[in-house]
C-alpha positions as CSV (number, residue, x, y, z in Angstrom):
1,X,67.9,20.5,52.3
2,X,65.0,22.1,51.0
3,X,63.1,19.1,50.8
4,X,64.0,18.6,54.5
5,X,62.3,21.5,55.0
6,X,59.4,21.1,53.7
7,X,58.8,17.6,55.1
8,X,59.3,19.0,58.8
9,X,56.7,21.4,58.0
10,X,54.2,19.3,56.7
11,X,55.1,16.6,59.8
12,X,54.5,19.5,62.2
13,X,50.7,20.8,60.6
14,X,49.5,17.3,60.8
15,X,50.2,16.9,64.4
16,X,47.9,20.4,65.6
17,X,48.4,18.4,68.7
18,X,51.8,19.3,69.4
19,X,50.7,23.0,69.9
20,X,47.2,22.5,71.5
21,X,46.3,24.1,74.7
22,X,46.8,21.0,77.4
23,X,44.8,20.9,80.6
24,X,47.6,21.7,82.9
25,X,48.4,24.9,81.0
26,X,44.7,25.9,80.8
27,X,44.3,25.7,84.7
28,X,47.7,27.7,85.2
29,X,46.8,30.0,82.9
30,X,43.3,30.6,84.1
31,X,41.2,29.7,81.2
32,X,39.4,27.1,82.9
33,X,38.3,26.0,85.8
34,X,37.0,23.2,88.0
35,X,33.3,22.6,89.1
36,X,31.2,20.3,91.5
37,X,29.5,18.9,89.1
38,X,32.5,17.2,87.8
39,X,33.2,19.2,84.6
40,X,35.8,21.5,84.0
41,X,34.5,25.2,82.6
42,X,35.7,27.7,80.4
43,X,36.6,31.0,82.3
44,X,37.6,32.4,78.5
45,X,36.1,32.2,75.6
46,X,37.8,31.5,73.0
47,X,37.9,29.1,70.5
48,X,41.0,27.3,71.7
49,X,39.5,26.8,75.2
50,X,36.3,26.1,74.4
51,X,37.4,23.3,72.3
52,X,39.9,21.8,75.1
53,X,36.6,22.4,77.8
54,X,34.3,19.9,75.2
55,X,37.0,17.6,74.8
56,X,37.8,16.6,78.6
57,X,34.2,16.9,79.4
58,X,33.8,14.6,76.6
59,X,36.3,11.8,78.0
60,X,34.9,12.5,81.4
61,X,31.2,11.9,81.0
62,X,32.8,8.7,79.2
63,X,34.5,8.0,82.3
64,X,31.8,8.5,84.5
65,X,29.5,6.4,82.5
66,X,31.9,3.5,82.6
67,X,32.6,4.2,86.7
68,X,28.6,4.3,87.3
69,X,28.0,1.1,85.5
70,X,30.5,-0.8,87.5
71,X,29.0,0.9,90.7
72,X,25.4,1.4,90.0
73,X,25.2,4.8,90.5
74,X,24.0,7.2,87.9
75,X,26.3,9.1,86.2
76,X,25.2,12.5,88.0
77,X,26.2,10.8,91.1
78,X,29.8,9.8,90.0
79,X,30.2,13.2,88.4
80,X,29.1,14.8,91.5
81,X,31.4,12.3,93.9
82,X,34.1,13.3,91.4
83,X,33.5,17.0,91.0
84,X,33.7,17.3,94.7
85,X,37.2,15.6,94.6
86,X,38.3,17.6,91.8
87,X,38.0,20.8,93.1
88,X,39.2,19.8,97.0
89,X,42.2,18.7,94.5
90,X,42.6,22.0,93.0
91,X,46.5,23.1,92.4
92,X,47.6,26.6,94.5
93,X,46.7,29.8,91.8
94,X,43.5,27.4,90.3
95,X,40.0,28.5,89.8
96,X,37.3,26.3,90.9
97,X,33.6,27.5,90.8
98,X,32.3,27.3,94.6
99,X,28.5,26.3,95.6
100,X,27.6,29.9,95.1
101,X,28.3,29.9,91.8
102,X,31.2,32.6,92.0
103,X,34.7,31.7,90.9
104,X,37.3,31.4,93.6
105,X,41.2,31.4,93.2
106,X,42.5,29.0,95.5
């Protein structure tokens, strides 16, 4: 049994993804935020949200890379199409970060 034990523990510490802070539960939680310019933004600070902001802004500019290519746009373009989408998009209780710069609940 022991040995049972101790496997599950070591199973659950090499999958840190199993606890991470997801998207969905950033936004409800107010910790981040969307933006025009396509990019989600930290409204916290800390490290766990910080990290989660770099890595979807990571896969997005990734994304909008391989969108503009297929287009020919520029990836500030497809950001900025995207952004605009995102935010219009925005869940009920989400920040987004308006053209004034302020943060708004919507």
């Amino acid at each position: 049994m022991r040995r049972k034990g101790i496997a599950l523990i070591l199973a659950l510490l090499l999958v840190p993804s199993a606890w991470a802070l997801t998207l969905d539960e950033a936004r409800q939680q107010g910790r981040v935020g969307e933006t025009l310019s396509g990019f989600i933004a930290a409204r916290q600070q800390d490290d766990e949200t910080l990290a989660l902001v770099k890595r979807i802004n990571d896969g997005r500019t990734q994304q909008y890379q391989r969108v503009a290519q297929q287009n020919n746009l520029t990836t500030s373009e497809v950001a900025r199409i995207a952004g605009e989408k995102l935010v219009s998009r925005a869940g009920s209780g989400e920040y987004v970060r308006g053209i004034n710069g302020q943060w708004l609940r919507k």
